[in-house]
N, C-alpha and C positions, 0 to 999 in steps of 0.2 A: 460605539465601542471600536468597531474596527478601521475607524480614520483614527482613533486617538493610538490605536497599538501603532500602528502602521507609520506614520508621523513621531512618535516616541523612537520606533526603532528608526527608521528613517536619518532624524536626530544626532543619533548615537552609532552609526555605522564605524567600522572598525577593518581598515584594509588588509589585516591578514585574516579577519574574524570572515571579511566574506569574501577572502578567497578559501576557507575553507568551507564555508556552506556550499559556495559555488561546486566545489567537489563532491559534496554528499547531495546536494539535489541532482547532479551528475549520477552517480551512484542511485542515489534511489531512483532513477527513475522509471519509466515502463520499460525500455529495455534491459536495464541492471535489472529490475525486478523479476524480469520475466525468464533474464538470463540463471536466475538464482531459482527460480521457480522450477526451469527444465533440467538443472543440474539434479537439485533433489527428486526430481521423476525421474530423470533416466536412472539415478543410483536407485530408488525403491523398487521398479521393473527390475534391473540386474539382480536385487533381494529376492524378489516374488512376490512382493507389497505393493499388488494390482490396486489394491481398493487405498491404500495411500495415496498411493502415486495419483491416483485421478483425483481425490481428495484436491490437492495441492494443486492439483492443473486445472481440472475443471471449476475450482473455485474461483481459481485467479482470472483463468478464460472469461466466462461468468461475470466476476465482477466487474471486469474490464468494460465487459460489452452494458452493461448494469450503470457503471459511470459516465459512459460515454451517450447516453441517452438520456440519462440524467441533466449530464452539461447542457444538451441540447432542448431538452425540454426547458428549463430554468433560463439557460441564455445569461445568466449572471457576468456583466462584465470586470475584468482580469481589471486592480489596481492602473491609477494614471502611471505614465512616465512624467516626470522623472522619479518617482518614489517606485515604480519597477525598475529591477536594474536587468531581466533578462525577458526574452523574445518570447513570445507563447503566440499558439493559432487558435488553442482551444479556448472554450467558456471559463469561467473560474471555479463556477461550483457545480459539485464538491470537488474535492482537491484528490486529483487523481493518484498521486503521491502519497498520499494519507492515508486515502481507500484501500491503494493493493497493498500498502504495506501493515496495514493491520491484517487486513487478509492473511497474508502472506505467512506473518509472525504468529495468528493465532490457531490456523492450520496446521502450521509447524508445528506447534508445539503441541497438538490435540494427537499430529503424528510421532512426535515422540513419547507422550505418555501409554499409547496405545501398544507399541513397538518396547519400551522399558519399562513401563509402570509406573515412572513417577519423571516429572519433565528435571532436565538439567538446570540447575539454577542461574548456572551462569553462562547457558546460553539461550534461554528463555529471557534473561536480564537482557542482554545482548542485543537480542533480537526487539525487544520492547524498546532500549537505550537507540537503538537503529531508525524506529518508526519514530520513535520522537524526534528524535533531530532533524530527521526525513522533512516531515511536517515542517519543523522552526526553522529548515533552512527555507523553506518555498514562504513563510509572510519574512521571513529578513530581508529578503532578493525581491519583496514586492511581488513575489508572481500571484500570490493567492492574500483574499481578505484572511482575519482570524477565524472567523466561520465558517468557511471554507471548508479549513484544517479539520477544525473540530468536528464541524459534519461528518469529513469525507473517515476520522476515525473509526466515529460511531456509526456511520453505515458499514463501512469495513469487519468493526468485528461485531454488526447486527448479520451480515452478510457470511459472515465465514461462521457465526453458532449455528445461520440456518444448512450451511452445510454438513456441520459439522452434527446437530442435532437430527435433521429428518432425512442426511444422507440422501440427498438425490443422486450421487457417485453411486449406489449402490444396484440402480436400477443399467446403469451403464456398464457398468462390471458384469452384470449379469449377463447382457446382452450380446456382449464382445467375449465370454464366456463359452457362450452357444455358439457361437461360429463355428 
């Protein structure tokens, strides 16, 4: 399946189509993501939304480290050239792209329903429209197989419920608390 996606899209490239992916895998990527990650910590510390705030960082930090040994373990290699059209040093799977950005998105929003009550529609939308695309620009650009993606989702928001559910932030709060 994922030589035939790969080779279909491949196919069908479309030169403003990937220069716009080109810009949102830009954007998504660990540093956009990360930059977006410390913006909403530093704004929920300035709140007093200690146990957010780590929420959102410490998941992201976490998954990070969580992907990156995954790549490693697995060793999965990154699509040929020329059906890549961009540079990577990392493994392919899972798609680190994928991963923090469900992370990222489902966190988010588990911090906003906590903080409002009920999540914003449209930018809960937003935010899910983001990780998608995030994903379909990295198999359009060749960096990652389909499985990849779809793994690095589903680990993503397996990864961010388990934070989001057994709160291991909460044991770090505590801690930094007592000081």
């Amino acid at each position: 399946m994922d030589r035939l996606v790969l080779d279909w899209i491949a196919a069908h490239r479309i030169g403003w189509l990937t220069t716009a992916f080109e810009a949102i895998t830009t954007v998504g990527g660990l540093v956009g993501l990360f930059v977006v990650a410390m913006i909403a910590t530093i704004y929920l510390l300035t709140r007093k939304h200690q146990r957010e705030a780590t929420l959102i960082f410490g998941s992201m930090l976490s998954g990070w480290l969580v992907m990156s040994l995954a790549k490693l373990a697995i060793g999965r290699d990154r699509p040929p050239f020329p059906d890549r059209l961009v540079v990577e040093s990392t493994h392919s799977f899972p798609s680190g792209h994928a991963m923090l950005s469900a992370i990222l998105t489902c966190t988010a929003a588990a911090v906003i329903v906590r903080l409002r009550g009920r999540p914003s529609r449209l930018l809960v939308s937003l935010c899910a429209l983001g990780t998608f695309l995030d994903g379909l620009s990295r198999v359009y650009l060749g960096a990652h197989w389909l499985t990849d993606v779809l793994a690095g989702w589903i680990l993503g928001v397996l990864w961010a419920l388990l934070w989001i559910r057994v709160r291991p932030y909460e044991a770090i709060v505590a801690r930094a608390s007592r000081r």
